[in-house]
N, CA, C and O atoms as a CHARMM CRD file, in Angstrom:
* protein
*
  296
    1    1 UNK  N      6.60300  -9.81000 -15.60300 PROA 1      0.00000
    2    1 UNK  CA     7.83800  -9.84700 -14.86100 PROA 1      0.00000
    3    1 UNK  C      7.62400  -9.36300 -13.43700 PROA 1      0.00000
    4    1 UNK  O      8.21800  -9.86100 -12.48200 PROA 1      0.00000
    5    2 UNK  N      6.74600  -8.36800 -13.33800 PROA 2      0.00000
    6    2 UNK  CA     6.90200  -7.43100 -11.64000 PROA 2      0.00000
    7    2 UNK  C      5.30700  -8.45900 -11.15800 PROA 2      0.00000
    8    2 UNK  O      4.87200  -8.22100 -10.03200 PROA 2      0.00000
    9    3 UNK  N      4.81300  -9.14200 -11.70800 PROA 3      0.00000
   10    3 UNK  CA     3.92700  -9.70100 -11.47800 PROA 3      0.00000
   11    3 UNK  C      4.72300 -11.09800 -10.37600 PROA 3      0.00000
   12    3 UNK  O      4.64400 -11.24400  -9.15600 PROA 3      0.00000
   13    4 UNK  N      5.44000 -11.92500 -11.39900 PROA 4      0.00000
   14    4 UNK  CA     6.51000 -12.68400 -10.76900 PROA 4      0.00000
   15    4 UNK  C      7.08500 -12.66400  -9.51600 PROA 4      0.00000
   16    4 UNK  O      7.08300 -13.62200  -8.74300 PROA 4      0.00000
   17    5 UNK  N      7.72300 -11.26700  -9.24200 PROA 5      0.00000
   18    5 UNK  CA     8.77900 -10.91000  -8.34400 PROA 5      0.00000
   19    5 UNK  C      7.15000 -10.98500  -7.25600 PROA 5      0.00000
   20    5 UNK  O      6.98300 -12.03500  -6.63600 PROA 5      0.00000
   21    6 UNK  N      6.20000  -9.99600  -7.12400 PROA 6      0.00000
   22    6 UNK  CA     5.15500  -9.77200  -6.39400 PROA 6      0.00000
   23    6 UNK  C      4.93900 -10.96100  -5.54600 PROA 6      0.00000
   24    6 UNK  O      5.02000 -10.94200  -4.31800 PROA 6      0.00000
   25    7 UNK  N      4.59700 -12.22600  -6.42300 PROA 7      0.00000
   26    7 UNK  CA     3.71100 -13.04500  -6.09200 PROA 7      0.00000
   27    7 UNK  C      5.43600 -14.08400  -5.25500 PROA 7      0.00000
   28    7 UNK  O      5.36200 -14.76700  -4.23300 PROA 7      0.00000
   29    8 UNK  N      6.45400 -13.91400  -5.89900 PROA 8      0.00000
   30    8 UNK  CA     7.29400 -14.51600  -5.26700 PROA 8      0.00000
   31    8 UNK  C      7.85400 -14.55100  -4.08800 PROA 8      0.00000
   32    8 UNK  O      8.35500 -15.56900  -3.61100 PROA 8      0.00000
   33    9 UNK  N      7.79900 -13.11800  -3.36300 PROA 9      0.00000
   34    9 UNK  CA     8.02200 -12.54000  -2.26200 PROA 9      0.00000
   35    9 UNK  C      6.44300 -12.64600  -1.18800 PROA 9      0.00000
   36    9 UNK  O      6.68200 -12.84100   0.00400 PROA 9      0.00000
   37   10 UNK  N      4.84800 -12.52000  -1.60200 PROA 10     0.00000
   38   10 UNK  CA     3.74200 -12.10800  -0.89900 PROA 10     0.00000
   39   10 UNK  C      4.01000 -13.66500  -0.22900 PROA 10     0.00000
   40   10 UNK  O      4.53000 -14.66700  -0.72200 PROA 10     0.00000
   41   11 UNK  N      3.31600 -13.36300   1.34600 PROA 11     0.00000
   42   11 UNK  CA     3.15100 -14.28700   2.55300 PROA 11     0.00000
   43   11 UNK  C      2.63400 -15.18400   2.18300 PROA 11     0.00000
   44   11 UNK  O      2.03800 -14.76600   1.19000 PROA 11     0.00000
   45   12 UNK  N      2.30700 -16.75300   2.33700 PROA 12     0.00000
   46   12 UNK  CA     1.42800 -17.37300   1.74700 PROA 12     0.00000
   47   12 UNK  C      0.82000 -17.72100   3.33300 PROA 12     0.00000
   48   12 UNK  O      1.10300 -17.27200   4.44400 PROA 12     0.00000
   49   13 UNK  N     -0.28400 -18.88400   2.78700 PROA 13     0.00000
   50   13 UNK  CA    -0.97800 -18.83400   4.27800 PROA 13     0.00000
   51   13 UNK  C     -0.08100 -19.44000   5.94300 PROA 13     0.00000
   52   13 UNK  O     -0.24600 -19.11900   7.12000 PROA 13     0.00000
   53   14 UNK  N      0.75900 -20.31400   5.33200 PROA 14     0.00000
   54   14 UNK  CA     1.37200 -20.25600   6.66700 PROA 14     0.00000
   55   14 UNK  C      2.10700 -19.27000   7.60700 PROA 14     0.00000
   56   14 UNK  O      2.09100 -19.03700   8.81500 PROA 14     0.00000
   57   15 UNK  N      2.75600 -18.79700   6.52800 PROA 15     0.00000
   58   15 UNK  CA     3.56000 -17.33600   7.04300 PROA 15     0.00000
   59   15 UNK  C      2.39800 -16.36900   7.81500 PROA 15     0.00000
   60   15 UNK  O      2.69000 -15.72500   8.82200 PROA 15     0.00000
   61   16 UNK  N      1.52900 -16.35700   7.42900 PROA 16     0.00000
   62   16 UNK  CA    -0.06700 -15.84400   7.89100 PROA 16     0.00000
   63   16 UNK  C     -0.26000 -16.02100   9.37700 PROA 16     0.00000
   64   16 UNK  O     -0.43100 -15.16400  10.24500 PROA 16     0.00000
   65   17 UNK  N     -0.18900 -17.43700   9.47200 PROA 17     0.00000
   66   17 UNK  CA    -0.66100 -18.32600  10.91400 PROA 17     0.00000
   67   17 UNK  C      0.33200 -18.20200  11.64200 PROA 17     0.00000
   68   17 UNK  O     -0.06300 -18.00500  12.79200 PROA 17     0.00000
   69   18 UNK  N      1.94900 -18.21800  11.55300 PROA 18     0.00000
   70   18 UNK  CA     2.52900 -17.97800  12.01600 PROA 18     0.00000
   71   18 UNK  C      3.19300 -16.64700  12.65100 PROA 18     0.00000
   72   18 UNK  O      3.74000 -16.63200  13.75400 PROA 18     0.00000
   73   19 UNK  N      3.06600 -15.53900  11.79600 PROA 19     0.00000
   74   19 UNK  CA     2.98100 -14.39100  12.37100 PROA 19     0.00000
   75   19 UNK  C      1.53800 -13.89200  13.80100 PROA 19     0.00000
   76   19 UNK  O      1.60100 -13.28700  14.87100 PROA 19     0.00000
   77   20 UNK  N      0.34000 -14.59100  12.97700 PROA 20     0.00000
   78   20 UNK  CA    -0.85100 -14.76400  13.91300 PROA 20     0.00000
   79   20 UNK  C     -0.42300 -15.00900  15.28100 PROA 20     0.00000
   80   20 UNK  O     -0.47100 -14.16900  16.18000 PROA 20     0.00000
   81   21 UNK  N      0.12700 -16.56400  15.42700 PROA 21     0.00000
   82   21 UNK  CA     0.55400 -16.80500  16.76600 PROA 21     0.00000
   83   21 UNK  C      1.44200 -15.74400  17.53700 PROA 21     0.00000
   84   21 UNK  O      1.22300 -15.29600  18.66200 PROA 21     0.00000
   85   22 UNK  N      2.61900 -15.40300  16.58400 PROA 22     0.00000
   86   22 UNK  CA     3.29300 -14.93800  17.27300 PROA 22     0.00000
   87   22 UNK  C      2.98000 -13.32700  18.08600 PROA 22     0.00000
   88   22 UNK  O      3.57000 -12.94700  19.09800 PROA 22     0.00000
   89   23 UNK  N      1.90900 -12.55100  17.34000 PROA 23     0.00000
   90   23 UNK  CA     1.42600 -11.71100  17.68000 PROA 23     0.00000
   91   23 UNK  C      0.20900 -12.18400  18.28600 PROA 23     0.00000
   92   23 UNK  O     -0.82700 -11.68600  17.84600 PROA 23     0.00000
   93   24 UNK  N      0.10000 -13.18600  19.35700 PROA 24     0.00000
   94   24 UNK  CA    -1.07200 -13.48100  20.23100 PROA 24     0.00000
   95   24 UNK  C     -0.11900 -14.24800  21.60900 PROA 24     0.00000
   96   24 UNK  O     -0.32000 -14.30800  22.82200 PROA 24     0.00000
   97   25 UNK  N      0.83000 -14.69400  20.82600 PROA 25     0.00000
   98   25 UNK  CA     2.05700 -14.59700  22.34500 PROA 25     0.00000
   99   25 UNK  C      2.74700 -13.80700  22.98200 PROA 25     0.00000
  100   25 UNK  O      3.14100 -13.96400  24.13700 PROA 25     0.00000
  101   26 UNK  N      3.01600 -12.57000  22.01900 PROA 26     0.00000
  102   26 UNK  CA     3.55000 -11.59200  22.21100 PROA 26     0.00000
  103   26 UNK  C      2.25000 -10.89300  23.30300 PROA 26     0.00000
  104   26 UNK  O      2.60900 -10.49700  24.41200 PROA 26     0.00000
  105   27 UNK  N      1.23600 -10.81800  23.02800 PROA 27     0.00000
  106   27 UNK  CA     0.07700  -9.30900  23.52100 PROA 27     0.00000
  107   27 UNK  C     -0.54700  -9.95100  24.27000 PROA 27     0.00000
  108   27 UNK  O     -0.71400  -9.43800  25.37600 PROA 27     0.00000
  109   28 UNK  N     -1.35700 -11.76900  23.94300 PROA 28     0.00000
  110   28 UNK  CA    -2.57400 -11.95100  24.79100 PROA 28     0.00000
  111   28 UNK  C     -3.31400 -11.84600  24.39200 PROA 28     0.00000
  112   28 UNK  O     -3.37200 -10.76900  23.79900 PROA 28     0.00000
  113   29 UNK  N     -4.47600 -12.66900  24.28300 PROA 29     0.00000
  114   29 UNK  CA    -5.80000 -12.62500  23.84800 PROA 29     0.00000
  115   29 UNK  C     -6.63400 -11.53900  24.47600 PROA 29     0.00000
  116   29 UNK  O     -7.32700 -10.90300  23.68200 PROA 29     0.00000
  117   30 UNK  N     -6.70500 -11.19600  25.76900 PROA 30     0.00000
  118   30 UNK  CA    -6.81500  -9.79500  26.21400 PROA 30     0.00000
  119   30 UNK  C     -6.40700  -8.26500  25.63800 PROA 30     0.00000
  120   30 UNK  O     -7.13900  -7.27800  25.56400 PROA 30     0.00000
  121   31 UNK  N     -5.19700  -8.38100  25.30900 PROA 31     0.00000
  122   31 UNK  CA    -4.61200  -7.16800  24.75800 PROA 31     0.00000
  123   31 UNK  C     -5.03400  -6.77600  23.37300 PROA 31     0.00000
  124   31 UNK  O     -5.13000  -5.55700  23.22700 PROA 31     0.00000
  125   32 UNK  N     -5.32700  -7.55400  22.25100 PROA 32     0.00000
  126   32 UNK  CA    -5.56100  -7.77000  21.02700 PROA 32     0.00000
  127   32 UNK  C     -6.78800  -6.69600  20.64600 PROA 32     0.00000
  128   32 UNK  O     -7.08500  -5.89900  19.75600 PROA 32     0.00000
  129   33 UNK  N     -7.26200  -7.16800  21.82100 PROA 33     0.00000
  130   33 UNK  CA    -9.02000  -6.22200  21.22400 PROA 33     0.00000
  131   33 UNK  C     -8.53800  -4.57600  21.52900 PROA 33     0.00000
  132   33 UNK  O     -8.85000  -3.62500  20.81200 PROA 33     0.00000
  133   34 UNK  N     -7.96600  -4.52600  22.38600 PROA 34     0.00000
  134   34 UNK  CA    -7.53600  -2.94600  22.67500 PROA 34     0.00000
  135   34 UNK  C     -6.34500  -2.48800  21.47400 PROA 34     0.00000
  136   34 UNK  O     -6.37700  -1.29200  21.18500 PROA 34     0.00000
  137   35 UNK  N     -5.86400  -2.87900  21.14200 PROA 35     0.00000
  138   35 UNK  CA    -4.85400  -3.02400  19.54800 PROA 35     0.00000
  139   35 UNK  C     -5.62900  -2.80700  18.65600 PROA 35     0.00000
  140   35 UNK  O     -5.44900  -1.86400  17.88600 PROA 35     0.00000
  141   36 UNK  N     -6.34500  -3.37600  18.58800 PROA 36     0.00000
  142   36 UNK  CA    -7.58400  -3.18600  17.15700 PROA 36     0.00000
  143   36 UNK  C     -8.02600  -1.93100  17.32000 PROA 36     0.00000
  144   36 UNK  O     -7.82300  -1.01500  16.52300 PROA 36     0.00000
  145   37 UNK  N     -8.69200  -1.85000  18.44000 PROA 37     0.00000
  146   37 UNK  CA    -9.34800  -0.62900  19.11000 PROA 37     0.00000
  147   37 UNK  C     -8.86500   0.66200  18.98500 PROA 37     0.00000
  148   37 UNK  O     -9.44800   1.73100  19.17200 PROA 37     0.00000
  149   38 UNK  N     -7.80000   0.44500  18.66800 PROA 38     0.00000
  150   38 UNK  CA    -6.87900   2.05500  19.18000 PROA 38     0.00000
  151   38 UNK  C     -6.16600   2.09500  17.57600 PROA 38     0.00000
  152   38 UNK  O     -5.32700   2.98400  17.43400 PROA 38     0.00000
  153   39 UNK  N     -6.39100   1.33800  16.54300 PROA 39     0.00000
  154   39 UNK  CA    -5.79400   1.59000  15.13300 PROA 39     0.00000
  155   39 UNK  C     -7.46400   1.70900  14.79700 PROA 39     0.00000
  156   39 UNK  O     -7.69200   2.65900  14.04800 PROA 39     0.00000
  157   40 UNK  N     -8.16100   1.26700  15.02900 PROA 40     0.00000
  158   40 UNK  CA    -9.60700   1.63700  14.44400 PROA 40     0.00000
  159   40 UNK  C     -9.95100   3.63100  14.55400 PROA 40     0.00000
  160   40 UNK  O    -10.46300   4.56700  13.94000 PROA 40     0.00000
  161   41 UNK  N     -9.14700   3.23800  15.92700 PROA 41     0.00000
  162   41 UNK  CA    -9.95600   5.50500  16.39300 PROA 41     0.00000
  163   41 UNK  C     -8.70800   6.03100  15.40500 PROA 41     0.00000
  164   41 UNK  O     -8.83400   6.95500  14.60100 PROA 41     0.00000
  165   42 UNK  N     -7.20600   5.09400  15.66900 PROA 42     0.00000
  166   42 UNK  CA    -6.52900   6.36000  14.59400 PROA 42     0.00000
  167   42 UNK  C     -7.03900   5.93700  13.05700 PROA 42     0.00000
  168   42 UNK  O     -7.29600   6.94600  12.40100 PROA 42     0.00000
  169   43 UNK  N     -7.17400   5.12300  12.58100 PROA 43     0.00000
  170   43 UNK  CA    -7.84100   5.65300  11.19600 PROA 43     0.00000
  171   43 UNK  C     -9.04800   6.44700  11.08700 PROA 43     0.00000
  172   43 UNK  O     -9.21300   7.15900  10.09600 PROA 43     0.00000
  173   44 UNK  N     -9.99000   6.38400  12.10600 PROA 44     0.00000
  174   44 UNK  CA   -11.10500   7.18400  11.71000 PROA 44     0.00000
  175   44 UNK  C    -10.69400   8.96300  12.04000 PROA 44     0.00000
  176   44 UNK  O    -11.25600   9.95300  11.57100 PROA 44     0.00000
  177   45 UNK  N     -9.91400   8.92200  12.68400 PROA 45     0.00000
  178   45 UNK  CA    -9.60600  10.26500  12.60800 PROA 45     0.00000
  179   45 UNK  C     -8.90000  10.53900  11.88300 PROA 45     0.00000
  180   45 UNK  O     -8.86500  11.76000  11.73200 PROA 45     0.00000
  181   46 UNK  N     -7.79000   9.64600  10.87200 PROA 46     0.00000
  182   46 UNK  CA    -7.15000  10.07500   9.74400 PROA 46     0.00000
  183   46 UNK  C     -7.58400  10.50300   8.50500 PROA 46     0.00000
  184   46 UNK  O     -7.14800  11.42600   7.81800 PROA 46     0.00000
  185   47 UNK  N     -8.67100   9.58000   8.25000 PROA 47     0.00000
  186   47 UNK  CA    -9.90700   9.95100   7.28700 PROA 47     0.00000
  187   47 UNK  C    -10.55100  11.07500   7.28000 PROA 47     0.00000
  188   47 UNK  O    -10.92500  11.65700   6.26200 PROA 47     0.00000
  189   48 UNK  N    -10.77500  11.57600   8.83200 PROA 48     0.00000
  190   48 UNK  CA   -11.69500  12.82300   9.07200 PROA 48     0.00000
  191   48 UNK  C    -10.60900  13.97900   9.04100 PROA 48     0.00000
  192   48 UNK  O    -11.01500  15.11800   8.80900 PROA 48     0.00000
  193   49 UNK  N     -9.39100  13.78700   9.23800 PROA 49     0.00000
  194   49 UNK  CA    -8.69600  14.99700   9.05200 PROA 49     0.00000
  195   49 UNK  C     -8.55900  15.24400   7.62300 PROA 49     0.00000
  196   49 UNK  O     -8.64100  16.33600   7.06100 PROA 49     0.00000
  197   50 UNK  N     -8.25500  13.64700   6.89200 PROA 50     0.00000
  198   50 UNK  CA    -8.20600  14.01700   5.03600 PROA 50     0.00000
  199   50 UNK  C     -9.64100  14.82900   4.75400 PROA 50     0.00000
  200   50 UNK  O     -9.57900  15.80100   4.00000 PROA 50     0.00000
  201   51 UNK  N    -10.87200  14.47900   5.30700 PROA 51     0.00000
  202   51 UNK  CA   -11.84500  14.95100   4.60200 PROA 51     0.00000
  203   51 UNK  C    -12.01900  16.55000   5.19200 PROA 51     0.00000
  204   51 UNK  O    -12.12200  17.36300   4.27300 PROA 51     0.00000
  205   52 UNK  N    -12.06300  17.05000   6.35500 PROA 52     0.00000
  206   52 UNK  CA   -11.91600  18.37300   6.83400 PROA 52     0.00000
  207   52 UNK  C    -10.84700  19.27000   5.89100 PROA 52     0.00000
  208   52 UNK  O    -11.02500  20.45800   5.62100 PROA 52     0.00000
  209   53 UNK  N     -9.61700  18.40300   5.41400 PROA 53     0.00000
  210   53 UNK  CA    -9.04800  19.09000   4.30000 PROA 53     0.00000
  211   53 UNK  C     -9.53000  19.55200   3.04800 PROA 53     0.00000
  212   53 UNK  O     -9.53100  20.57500   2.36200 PROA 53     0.00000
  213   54 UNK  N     -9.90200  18.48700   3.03100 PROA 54     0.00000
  214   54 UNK  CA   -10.79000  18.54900   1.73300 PROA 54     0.00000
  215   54 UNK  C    -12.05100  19.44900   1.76500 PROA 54     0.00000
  216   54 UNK  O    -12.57200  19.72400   0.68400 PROA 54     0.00000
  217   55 UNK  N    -12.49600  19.84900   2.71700 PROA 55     0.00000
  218   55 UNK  CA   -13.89400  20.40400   3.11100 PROA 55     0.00000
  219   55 UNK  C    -13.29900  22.01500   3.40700 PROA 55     0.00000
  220   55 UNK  O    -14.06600  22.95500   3.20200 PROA 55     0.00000
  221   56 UNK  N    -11.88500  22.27200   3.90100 PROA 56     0.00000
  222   56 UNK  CA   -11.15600  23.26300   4.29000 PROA 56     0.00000
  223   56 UNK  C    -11.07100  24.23300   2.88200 PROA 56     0.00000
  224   56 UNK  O    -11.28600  25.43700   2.74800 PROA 56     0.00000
  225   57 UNK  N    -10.63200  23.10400   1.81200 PROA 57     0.00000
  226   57 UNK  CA   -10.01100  23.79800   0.18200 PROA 57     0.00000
  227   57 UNK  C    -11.44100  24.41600  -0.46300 PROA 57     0.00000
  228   57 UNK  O    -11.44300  25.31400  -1.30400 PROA 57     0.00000
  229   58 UNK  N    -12.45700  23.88600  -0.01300 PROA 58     0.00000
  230   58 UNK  CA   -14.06100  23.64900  -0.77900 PROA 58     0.00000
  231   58 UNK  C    -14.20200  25.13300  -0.59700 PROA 58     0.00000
  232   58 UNK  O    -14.41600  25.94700  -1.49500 PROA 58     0.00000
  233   59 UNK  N    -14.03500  25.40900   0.85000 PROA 59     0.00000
  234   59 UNK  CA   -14.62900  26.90700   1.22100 PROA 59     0.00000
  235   59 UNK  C    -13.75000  27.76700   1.17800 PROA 59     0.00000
  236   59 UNK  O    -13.97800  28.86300   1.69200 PROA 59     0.00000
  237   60 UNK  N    -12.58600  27.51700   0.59200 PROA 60     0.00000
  238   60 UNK  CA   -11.65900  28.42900   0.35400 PROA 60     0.00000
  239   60 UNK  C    -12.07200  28.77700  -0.80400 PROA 60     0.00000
  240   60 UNK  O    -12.67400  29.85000  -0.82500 PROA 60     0.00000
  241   61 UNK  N    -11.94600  28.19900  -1.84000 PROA 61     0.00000
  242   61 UNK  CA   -12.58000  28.61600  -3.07500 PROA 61     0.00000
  243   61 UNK  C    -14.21500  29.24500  -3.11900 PROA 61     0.00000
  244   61 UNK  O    -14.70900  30.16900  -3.76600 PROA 61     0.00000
  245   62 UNK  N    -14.60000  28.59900  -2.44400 PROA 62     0.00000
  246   62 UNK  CA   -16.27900  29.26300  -2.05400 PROA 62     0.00000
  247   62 UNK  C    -16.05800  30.73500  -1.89000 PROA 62     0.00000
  248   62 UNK  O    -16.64500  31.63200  -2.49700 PROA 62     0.00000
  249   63 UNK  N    -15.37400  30.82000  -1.22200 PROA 63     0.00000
  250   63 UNK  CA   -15.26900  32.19800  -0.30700 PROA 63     0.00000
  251   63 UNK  C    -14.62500  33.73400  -2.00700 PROA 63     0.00000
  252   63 UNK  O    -15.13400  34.75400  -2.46900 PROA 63     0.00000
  253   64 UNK  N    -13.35500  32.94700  -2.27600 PROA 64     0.00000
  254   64 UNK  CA   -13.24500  33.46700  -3.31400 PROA 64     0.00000
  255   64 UNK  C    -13.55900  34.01300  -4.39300 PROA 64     0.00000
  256   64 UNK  O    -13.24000  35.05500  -4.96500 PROA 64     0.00000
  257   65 UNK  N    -14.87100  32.36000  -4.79500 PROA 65     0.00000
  258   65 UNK  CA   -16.04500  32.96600  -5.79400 PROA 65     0.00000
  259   65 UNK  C    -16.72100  34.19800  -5.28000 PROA 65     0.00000
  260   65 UNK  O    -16.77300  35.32200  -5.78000 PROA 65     0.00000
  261   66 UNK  N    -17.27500  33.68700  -4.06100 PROA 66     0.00000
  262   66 UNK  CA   -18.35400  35.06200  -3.62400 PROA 66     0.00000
  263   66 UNK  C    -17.69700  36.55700  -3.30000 PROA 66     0.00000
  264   66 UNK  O    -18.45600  37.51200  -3.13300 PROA 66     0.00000
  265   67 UNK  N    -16.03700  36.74500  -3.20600 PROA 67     0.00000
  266   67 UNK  CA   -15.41800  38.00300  -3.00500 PROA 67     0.00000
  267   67 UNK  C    -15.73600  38.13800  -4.72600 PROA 67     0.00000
  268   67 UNK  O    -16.56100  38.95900  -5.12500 PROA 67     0.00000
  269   68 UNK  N    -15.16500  37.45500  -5.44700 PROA 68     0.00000
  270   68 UNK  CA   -15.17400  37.69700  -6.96400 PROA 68     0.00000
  271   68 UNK  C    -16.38400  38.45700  -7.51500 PROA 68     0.00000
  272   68 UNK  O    -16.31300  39.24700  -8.45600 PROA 68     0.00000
  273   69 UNK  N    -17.76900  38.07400  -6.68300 PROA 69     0.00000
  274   69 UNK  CA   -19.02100  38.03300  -7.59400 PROA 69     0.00000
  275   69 UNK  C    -19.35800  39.58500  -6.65200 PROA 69     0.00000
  276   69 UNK  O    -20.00300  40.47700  -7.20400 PROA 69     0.00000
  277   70 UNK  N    -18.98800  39.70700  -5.62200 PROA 70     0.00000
  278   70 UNK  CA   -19.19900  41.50200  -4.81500 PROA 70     0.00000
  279   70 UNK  C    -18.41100  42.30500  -5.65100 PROA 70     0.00000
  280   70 UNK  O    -18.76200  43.39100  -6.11300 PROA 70     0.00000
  281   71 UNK  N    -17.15800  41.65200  -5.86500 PROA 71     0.00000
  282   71 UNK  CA   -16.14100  42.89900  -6.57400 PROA 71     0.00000
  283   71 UNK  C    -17.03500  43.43500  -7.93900 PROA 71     0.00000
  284   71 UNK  O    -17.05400  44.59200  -8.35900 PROA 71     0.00000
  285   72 UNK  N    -17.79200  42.22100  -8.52800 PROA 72     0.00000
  286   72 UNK  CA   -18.25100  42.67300  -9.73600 PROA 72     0.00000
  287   72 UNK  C    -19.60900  43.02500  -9.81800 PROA 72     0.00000
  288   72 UNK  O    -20.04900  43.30300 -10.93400 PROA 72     0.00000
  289   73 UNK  N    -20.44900  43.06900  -8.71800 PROA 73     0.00000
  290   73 UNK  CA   -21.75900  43.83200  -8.38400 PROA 73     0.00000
  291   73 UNK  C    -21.19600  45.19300  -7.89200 PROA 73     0.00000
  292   73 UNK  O    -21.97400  46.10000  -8.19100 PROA 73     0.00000
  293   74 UNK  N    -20.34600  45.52500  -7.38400 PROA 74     0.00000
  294   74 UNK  CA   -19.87200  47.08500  -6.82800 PROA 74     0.00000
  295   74 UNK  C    -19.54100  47.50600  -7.89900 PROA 74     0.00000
  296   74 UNK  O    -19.10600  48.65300  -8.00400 PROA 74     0.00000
């Protein structure tokens, strides 16, 4: 059933080509590459902020173990 609705509503290829154009009349074949350009740097820095998070929690717990393992050598 949600398979149905999915495939009933998704773009098919003209809707494709036609949005294409219209976002190359709108910007310019000039402008396009700097568009790409500037969603390329914000994802790579979105990624690197998810993973610095992730790298942030790592040594939080790191840090914890090793207070844990002094408390229990003293």
């Amino acid at each position: 059933m949600i398979n149905t609705i999915v495939l009933a509503f998704s773009p098919g290829p003209m809707e494709i080509i036609l949005v294409l154009v219209i976002v190359l009349l709108l910007f310019g074949g000039k402008k396009i590459p700097e568009l790409m350009k500037g969603m390329g740097k914000g994802i790579r820095n979105f990624k690197e902020g998810i993973n610095s998070d992730e790298d942030s929690e790592e040594e939080k717990d790191t840090k914890k173990d090793t207070r844990k393992e002094e408390k229990k050598n003293e």
